[in-house]
mmCIF file of the protein (N, C-alpha, C, O) and its ligand, coordinates in Angstrom:
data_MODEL
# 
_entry.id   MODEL 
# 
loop_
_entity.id 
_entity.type 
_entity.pdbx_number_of_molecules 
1 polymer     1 
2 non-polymer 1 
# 
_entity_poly.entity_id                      1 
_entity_poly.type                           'polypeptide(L)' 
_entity_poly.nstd_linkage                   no 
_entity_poly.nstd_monomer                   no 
_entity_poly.pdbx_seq_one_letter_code       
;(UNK)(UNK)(UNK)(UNK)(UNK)(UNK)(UNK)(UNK)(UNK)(UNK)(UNK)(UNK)(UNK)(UNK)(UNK)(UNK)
(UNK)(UNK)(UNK)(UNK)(UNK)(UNK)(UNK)(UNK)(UNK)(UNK)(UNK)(UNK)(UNK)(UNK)(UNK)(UNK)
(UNK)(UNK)(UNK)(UNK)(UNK)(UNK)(UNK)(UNK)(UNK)(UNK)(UNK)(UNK)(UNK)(UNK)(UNK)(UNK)
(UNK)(UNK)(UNK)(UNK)(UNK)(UNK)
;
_entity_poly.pdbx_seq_one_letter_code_can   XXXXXXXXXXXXXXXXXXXXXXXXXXXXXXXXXXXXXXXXXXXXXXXXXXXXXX 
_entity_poly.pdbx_strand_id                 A 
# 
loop_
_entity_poly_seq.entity_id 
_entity_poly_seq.num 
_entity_poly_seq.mon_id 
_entity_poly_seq.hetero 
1 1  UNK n 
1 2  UNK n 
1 3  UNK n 
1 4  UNK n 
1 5  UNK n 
1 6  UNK n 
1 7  UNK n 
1 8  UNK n 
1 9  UNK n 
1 10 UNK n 
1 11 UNK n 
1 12 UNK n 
1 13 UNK n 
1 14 UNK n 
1 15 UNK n 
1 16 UNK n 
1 17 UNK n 
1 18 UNK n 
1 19 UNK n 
1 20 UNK n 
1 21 UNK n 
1 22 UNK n 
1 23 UNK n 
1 24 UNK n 
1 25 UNK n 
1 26 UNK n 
1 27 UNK n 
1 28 UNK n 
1 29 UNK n 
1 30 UNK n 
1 31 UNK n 
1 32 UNK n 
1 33 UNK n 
1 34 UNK n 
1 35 UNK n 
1 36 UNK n 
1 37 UNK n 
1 38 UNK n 
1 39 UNK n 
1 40 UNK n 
1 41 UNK n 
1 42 UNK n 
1 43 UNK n 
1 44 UNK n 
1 45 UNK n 
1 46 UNK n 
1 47 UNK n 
1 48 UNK n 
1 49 UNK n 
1 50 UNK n 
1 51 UNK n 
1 52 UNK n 
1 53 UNK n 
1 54 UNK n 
# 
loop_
_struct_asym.id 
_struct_asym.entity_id 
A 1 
B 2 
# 
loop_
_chem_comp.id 
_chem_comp.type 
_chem_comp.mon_nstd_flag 
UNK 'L-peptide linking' . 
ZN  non-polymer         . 
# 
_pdbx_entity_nonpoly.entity_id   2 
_pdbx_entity_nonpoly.name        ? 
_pdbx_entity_nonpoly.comp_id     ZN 
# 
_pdbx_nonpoly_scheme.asym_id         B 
_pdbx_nonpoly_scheme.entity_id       2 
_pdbx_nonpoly_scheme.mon_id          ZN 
_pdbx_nonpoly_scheme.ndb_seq_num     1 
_pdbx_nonpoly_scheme.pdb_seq_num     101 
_pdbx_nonpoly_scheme.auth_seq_num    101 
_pdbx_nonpoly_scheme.pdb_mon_id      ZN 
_pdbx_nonpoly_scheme.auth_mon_id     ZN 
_pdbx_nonpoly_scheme.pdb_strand_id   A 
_pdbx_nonpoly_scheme.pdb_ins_code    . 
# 
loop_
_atom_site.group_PDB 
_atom_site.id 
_atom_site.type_symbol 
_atom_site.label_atom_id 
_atom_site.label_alt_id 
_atom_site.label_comp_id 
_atom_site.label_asym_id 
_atom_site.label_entity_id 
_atom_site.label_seq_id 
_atom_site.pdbx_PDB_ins_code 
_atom_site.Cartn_x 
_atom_site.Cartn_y 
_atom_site.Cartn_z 
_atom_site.occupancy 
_atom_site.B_iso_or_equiv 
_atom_site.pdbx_formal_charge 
_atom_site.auth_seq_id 
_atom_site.auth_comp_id 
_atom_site.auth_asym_id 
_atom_site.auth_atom_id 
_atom_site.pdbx_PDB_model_num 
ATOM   1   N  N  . UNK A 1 1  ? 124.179 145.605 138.319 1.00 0.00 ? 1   UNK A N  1 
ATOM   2   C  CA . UNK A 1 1  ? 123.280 145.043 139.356 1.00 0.00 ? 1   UNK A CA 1 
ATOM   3   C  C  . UNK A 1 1  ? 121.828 145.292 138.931 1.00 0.00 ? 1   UNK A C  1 
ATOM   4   O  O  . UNK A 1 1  ? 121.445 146.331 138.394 1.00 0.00 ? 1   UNK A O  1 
ATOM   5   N  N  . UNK A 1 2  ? 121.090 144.279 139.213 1.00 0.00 ? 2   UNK A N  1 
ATOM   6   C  CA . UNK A 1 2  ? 119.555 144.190 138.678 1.00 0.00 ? 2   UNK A CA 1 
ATOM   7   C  C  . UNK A 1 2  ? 118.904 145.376 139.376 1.00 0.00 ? 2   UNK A C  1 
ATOM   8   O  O  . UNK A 1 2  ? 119.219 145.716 140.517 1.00 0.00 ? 2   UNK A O  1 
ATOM   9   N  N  . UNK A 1 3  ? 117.648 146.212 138.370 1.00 0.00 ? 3   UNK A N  1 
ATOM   10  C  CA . UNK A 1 3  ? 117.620 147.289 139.745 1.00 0.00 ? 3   UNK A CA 1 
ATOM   11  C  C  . UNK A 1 3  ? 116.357 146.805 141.159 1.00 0.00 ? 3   UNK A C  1 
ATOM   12  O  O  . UNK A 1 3  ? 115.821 147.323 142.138 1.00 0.00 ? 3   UNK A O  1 
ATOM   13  N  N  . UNK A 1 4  ? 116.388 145.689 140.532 1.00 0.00 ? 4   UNK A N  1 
ATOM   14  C  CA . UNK A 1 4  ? 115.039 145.245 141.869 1.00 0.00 ? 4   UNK A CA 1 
ATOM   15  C  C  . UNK A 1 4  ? 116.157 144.715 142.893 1.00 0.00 ? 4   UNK A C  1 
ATOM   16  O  O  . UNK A 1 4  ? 115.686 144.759 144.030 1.00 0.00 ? 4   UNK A O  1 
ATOM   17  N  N  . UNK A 1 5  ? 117.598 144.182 142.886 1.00 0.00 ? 5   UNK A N  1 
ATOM   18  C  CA . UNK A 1 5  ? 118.261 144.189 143.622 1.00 0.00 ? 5   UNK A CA 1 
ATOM   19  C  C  . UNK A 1 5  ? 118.820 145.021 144.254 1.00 0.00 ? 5   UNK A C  1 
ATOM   20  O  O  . UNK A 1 5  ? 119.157 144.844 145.425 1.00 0.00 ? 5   UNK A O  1 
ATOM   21  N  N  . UNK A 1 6  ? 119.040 146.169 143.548 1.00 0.00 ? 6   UNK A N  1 
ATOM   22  C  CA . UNK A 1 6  ? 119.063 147.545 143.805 1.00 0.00 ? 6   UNK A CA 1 
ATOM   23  C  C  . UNK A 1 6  ? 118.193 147.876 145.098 1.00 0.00 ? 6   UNK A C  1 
ATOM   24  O  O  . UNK A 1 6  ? 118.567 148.075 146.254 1.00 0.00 ? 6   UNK A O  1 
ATOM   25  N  N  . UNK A 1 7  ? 117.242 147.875 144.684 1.00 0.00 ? 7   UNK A N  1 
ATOM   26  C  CA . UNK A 1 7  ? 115.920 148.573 145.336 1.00 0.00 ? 7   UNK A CA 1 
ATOM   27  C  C  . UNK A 1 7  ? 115.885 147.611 146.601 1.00 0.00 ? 7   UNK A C  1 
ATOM   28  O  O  . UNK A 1 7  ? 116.025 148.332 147.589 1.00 0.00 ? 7   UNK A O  1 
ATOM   29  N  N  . UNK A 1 8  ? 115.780 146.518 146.912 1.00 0.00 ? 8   UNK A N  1 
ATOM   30  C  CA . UNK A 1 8  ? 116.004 145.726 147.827 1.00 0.00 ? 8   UNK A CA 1 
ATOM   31  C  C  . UNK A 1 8  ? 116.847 146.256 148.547 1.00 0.00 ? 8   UNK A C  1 
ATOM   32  O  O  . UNK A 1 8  ? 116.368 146.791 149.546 1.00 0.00 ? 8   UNK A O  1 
ATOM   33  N  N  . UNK A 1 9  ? 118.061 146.328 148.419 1.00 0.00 ? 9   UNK A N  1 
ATOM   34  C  CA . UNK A 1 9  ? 119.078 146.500 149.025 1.00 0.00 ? 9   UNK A CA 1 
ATOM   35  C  C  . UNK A 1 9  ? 119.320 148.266 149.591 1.00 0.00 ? 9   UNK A C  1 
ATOM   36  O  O  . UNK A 1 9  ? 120.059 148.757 150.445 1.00 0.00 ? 9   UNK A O  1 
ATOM   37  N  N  . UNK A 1 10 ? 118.497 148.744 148.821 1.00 0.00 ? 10  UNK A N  1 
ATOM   38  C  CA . UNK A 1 10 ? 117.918 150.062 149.507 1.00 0.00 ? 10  UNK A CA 1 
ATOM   39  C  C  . UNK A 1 10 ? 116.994 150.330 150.170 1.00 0.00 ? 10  UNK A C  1 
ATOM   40  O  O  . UNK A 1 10 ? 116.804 151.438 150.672 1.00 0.00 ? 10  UNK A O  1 
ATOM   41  N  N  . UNK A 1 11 ? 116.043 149.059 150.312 1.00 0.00 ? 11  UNK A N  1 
ATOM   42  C  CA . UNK A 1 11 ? 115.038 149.410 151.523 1.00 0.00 ? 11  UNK A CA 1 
ATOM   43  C  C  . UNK A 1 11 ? 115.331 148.867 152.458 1.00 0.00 ? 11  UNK A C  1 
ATOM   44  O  O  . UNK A 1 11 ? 114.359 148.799 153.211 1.00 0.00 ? 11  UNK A O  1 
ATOM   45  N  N  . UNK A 1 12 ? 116.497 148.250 152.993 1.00 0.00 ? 12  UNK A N  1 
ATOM   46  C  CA . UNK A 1 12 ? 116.770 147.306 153.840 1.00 0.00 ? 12  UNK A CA 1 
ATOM   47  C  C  . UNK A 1 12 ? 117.578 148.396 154.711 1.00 0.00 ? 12  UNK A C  1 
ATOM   48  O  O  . UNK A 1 12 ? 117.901 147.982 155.824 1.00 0.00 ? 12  UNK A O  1 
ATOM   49  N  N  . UNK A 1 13 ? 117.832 149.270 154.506 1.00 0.00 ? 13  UNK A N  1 
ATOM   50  C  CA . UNK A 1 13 ? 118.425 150.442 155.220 1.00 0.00 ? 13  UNK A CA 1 
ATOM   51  C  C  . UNK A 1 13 ? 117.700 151.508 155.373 1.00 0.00 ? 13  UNK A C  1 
ATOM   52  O  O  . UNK A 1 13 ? 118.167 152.483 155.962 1.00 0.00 ? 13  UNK A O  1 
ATOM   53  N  N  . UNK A 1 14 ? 116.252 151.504 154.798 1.00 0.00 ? 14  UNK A N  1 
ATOM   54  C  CA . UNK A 1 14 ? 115.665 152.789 155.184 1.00 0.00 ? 14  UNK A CA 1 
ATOM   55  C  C  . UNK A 1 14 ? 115.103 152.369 156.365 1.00 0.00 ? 14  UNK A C  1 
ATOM   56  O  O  . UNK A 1 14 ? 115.115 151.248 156.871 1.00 0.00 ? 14  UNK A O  1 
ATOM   57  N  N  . UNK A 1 15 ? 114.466 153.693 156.857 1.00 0.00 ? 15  UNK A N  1 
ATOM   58  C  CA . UNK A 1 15 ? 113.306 153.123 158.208 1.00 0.00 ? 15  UNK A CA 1 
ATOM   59  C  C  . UNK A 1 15 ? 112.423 154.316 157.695 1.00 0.00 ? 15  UNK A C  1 
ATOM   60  O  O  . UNK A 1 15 ? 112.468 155.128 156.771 1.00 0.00 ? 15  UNK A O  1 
ATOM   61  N  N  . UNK A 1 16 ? 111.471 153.976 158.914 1.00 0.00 ? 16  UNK A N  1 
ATOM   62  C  CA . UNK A 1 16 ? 110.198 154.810 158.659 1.00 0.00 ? 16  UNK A CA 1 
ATOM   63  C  C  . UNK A 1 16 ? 109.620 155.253 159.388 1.00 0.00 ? 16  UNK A C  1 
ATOM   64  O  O  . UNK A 1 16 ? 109.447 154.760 160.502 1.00 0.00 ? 16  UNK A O  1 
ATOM   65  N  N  . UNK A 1 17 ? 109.037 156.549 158.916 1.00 0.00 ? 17  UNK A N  1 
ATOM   66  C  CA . UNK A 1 17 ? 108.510 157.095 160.615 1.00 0.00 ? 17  UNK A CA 1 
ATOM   67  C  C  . UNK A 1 17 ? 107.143 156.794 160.819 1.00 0.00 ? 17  UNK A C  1 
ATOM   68  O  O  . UNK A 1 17 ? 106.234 156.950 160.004 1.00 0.00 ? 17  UNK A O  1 
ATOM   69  N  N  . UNK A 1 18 ? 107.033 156.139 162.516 1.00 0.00 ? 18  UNK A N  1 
ATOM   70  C  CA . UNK A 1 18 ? 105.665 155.691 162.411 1.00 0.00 ? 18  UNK A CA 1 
ATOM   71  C  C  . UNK A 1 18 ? 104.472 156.964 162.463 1.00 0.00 ? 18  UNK A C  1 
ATOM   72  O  O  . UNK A 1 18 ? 103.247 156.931 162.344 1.00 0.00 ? 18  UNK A O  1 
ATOM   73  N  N  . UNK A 1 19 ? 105.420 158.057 162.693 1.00 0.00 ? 19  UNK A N  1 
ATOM   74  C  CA . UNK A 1 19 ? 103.968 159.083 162.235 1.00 0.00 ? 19  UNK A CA 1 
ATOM   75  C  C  . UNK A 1 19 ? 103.285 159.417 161.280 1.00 0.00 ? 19  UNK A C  1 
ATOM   76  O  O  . UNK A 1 19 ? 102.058 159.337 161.217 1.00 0.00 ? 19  UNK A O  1 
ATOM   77  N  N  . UNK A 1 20 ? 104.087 159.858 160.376 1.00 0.00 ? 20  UNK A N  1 
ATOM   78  C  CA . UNK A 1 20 ? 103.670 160.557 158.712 1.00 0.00 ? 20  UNK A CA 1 
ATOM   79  C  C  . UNK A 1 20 ? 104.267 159.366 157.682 1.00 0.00 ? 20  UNK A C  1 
ATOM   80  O  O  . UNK A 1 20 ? 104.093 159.621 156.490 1.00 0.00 ? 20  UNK A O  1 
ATOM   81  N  N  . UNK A 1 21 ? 104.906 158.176 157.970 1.00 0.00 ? 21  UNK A N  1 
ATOM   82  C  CA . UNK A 1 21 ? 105.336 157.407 156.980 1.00 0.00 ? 21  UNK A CA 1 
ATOM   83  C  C  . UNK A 1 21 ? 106.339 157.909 156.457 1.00 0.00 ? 21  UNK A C  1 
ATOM   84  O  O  . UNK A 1 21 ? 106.682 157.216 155.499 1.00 0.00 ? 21  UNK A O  1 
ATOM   85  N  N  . UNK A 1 22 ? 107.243 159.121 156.666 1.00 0.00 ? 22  UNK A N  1 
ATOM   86  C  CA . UNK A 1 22 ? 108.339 159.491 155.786 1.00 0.00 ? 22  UNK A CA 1 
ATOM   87  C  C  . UNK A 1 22 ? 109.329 158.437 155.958 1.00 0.00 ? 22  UNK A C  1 
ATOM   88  O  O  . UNK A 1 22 ? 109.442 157.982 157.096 1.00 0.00 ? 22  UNK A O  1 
ATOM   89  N  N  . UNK A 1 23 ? 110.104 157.943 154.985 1.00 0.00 ? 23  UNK A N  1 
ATOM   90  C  CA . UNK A 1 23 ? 110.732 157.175 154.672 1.00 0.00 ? 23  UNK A CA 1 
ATOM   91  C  C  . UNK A 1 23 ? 112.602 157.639 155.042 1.00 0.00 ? 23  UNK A C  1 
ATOM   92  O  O  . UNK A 1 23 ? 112.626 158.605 154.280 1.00 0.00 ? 23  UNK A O  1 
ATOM   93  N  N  . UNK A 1 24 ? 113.470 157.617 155.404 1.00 0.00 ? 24  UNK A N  1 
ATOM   94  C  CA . UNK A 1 24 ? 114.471 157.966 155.590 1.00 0.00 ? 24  UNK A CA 1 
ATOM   95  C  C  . UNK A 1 24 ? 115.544 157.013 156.395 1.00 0.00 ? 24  UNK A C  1 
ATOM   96  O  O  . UNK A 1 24 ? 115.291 155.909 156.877 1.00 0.00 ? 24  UNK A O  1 
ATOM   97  N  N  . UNK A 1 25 ? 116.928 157.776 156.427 1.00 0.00 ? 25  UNK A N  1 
ATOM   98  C  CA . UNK A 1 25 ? 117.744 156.385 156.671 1.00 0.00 ? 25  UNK A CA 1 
ATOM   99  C  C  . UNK A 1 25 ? 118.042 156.616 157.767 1.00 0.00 ? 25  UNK A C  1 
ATOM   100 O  O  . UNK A 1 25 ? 118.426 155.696 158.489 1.00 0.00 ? 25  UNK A O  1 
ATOM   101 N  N  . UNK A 1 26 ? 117.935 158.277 158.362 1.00 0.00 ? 26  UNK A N  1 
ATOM   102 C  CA . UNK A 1 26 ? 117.732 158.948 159.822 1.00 0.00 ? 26  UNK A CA 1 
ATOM   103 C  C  . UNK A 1 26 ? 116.996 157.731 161.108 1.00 0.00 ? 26  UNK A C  1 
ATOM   104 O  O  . UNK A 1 26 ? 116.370 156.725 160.774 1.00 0.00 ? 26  UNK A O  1 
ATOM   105 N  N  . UNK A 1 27 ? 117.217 158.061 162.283 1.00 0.00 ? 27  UNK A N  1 
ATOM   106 C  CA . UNK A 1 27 ? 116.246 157.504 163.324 1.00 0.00 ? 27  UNK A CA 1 
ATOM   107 C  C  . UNK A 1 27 ? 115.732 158.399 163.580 1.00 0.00 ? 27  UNK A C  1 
ATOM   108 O  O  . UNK A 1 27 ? 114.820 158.235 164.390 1.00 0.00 ? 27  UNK A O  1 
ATOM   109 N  N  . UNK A 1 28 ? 115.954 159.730 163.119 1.00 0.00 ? 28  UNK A N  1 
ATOM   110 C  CA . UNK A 1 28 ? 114.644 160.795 163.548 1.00 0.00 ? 28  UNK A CA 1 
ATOM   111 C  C  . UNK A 1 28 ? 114.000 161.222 162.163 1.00 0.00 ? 28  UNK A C  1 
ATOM   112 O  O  . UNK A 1 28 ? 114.564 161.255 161.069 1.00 0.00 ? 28  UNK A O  1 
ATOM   113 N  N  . UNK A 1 29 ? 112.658 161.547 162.475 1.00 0.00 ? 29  UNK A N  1 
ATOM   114 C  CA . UNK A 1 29 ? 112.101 161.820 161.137 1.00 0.00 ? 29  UNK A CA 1 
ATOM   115 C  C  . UNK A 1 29 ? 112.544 162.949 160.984 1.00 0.00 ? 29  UNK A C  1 
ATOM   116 O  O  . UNK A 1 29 ? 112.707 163.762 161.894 1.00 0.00 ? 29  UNK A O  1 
ATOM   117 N  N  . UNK A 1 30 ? 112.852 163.170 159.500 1.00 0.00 ? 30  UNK A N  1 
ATOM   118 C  CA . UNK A 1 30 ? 113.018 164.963 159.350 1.00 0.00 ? 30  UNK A CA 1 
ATOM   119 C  C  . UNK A 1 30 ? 112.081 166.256 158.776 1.00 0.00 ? 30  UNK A C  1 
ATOM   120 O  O  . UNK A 1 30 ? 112.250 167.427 158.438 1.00 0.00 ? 30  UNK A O  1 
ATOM   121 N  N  . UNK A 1 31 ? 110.969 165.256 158.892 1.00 0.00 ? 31  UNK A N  1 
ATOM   122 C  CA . UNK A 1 31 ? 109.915 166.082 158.288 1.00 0.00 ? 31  UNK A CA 1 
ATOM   123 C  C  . UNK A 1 31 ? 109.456 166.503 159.707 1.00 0.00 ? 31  UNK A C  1 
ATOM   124 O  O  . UNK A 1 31 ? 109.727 167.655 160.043 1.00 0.00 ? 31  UNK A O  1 
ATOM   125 N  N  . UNK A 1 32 ? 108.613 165.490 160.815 1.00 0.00 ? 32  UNK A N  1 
ATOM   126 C  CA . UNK A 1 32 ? 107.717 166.027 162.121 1.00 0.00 ? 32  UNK A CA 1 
ATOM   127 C  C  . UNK A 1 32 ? 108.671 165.562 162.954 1.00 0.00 ? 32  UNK A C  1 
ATOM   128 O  O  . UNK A 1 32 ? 108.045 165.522 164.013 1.00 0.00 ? 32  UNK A O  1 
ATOM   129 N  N  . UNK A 1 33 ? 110.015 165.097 163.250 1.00 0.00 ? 33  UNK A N  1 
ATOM   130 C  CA . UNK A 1 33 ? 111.140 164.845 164.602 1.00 0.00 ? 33  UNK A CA 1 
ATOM   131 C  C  . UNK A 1 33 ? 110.423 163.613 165.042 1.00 0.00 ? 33  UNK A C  1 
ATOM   132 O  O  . UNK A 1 33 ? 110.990 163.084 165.998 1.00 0.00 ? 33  UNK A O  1 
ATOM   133 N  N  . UNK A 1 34 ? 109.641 163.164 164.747 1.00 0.00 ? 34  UNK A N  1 
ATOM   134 C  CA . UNK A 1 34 ? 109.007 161.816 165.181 1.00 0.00 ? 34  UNK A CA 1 
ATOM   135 C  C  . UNK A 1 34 ? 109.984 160.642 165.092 1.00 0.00 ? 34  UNK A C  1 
ATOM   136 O  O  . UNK A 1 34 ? 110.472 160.472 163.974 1.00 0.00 ? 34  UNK A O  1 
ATOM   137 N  N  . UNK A 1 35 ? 110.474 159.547 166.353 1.00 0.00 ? 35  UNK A N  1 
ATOM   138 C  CA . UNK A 1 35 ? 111.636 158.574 165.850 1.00 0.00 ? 35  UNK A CA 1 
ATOM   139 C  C  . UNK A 1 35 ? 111.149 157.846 165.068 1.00 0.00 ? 35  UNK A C  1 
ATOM   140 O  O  . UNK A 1 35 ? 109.925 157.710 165.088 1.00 0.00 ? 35  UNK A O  1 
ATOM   141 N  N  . UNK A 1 36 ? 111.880 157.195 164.196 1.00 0.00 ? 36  UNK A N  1 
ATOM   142 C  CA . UNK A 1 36 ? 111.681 156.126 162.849 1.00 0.00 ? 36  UNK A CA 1 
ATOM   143 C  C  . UNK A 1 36 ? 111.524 155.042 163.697 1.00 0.00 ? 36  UNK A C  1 
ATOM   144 O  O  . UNK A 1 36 ? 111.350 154.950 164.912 1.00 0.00 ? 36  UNK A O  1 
ATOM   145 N  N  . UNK A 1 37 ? 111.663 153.935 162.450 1.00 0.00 ? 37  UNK A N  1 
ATOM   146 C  CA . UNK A 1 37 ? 111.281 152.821 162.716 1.00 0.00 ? 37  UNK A CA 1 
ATOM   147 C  C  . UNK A 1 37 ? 111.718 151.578 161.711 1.00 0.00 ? 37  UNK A C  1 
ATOM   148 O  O  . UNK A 1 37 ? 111.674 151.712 160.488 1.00 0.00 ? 37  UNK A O  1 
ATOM   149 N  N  . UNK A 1 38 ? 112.127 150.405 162.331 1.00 0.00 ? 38  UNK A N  1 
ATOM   150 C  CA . UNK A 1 38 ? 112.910 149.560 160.944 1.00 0.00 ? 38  UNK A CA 1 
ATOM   151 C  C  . UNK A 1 38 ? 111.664 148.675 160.092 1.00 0.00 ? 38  UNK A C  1 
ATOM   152 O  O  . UNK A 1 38 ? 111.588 147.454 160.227 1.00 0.00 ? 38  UNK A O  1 
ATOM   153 N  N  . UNK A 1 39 ? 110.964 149.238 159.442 1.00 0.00 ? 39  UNK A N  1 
ATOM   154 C  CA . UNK A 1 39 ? 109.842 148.186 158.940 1.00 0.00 ? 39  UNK A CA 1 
ATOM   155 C  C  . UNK A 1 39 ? 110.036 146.378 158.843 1.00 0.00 ? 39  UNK A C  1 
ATOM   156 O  O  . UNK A 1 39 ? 109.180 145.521 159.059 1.00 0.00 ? 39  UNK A O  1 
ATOM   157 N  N  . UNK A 1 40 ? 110.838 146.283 158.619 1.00 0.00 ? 40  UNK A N  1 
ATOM   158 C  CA . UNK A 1 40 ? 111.492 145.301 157.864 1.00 0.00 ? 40  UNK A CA 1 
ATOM   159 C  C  . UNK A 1 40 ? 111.404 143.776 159.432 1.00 0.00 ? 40  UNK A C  1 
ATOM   160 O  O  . UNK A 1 40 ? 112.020 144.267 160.377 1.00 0.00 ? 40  UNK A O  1 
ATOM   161 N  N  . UNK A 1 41 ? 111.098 142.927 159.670 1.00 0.00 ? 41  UNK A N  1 
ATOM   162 C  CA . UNK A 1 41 ? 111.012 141.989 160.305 1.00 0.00 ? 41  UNK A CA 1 
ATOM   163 C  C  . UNK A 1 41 ? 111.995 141.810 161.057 1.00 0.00 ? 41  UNK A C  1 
ATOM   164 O  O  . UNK A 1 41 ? 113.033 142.161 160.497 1.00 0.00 ? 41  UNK A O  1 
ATOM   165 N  N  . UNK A 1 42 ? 112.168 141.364 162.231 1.00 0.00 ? 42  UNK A N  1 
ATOM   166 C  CA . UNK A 1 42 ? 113.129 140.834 162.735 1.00 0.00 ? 42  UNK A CA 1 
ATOM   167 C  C  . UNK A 1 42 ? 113.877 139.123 162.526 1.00 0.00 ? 42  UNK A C  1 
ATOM   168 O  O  . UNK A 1 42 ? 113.139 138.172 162.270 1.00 0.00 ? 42  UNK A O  1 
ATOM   169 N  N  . UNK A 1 43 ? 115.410 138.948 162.682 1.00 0.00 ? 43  UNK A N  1 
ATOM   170 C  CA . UNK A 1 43 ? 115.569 137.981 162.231 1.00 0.00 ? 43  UNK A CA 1 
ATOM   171 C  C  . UNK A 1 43 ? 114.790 136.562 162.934 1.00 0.00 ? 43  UNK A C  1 
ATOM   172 O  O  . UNK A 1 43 ? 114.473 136.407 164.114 1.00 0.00 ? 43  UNK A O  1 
ATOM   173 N  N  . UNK A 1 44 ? 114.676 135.970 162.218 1.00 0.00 ? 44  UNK A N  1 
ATOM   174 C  CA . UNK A 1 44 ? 113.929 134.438 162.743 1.00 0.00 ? 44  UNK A CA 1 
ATOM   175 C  C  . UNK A 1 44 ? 114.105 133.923 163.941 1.00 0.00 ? 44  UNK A C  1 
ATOM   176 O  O  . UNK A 1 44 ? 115.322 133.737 163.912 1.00 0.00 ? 44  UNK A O  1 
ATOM   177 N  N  . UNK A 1 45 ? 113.834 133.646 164.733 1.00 0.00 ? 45  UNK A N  1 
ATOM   178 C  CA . UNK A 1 45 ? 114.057 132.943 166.164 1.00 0.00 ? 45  UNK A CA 1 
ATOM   179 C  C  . UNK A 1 45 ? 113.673 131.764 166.166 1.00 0.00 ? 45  UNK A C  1 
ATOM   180 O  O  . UNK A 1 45 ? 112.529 131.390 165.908 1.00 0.00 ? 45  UNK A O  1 
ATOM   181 N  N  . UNK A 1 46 ? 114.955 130.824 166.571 1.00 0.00 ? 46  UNK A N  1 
ATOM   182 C  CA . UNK A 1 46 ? 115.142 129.420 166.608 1.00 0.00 ? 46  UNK A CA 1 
ATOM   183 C  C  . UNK A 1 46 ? 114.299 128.912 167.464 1.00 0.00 ? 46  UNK A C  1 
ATOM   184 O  O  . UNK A 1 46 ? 113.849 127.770 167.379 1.00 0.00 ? 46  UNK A O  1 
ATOM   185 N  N  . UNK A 1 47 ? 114.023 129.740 168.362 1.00 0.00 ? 47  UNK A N  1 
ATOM   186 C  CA . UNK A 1 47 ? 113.953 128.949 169.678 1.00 0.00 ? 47  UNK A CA 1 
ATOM   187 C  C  . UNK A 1 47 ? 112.598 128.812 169.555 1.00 0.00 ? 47  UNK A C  1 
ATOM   188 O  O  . UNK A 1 47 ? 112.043 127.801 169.986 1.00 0.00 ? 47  UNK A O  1 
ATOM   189 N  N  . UNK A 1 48 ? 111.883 129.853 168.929 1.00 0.00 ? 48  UNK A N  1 
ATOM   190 C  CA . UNK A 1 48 ? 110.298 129.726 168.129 1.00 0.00 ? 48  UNK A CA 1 
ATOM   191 C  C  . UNK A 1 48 ? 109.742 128.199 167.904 1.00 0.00 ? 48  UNK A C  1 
ATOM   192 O  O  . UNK A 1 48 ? 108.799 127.603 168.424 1.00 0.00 ? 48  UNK A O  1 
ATOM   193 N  N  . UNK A 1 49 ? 110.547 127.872 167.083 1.00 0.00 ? 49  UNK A N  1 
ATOM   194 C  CA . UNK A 1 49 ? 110.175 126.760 166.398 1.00 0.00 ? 49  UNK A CA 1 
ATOM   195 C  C  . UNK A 1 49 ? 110.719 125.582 167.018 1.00 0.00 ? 49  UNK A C  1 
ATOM   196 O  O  . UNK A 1 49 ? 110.611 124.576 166.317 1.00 0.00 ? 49  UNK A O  1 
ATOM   197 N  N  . UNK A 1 50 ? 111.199 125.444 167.987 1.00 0.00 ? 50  UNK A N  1 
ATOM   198 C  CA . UNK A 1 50 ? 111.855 124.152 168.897 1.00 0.00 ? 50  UNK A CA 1 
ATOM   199 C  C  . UNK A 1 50 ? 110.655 124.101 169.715 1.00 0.00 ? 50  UNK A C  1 
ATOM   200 O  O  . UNK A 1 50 ? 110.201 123.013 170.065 1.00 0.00 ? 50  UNK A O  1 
ATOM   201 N  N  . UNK A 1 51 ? 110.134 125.152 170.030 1.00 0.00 ? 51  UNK A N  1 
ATOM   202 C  CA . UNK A 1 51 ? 108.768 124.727 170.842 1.00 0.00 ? 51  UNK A CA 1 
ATOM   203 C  C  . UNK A 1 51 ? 107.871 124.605 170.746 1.00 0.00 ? 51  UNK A C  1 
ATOM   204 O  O  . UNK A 1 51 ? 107.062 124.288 171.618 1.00 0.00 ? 51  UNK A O  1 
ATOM   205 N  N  . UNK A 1 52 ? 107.623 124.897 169.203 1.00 0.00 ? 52  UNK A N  1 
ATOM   206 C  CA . UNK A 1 52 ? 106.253 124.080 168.217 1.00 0.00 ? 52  UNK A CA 1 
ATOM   207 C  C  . UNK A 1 52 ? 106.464 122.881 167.847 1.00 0.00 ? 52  UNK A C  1 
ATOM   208 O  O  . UNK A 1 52 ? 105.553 122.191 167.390 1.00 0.00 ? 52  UNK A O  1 
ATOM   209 N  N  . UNK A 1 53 ? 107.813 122.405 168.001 1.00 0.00 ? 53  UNK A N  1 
ATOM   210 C  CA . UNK A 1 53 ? 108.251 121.000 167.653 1.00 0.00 ? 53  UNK A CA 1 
ATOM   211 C  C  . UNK A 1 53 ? 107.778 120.214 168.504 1.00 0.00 ? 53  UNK A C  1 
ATOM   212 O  O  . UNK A 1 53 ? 106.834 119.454 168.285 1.00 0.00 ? 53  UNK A O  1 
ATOM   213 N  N  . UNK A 1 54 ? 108.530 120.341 169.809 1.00 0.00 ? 54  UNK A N  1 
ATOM   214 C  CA . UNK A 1 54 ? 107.765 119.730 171.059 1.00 0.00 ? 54  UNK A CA 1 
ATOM   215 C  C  . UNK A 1 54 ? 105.867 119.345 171.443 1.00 0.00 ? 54  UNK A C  1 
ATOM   216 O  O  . UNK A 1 54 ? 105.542 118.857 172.526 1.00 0.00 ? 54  UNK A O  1 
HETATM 217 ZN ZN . ZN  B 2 .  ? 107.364 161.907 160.480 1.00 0.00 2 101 ZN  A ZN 1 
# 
């Protein structure tokens, strides 16, 4: 496996804590107990774009 596919496919499961940025796969940070966070976008919403259509 390519390792940028690799790496992809490993940040897609980390999260992050919005305090200190520690990176982990936890929902709690384990550095300051601060909850994480999923960086990563949410999926697309259809319904978005049906009403820019209009
Ligand atoms: Zn933290």
């Amino acid at each position: 496996m390519p390792l940028d596919k690799v790496n992809t496919e490993f940040s897609k499961r980390m999260r992050r804590c919005s305090v200190c940025w520690t990176y982990t796969f936890r929902e709690v940070c384990p550095r300051c107990g601060s909850p994480t966070t999923d960086p990563h976008p949410k999926p697309f919403n259809p319904a978005a774009l049906t009403r820019n259509v209009e």
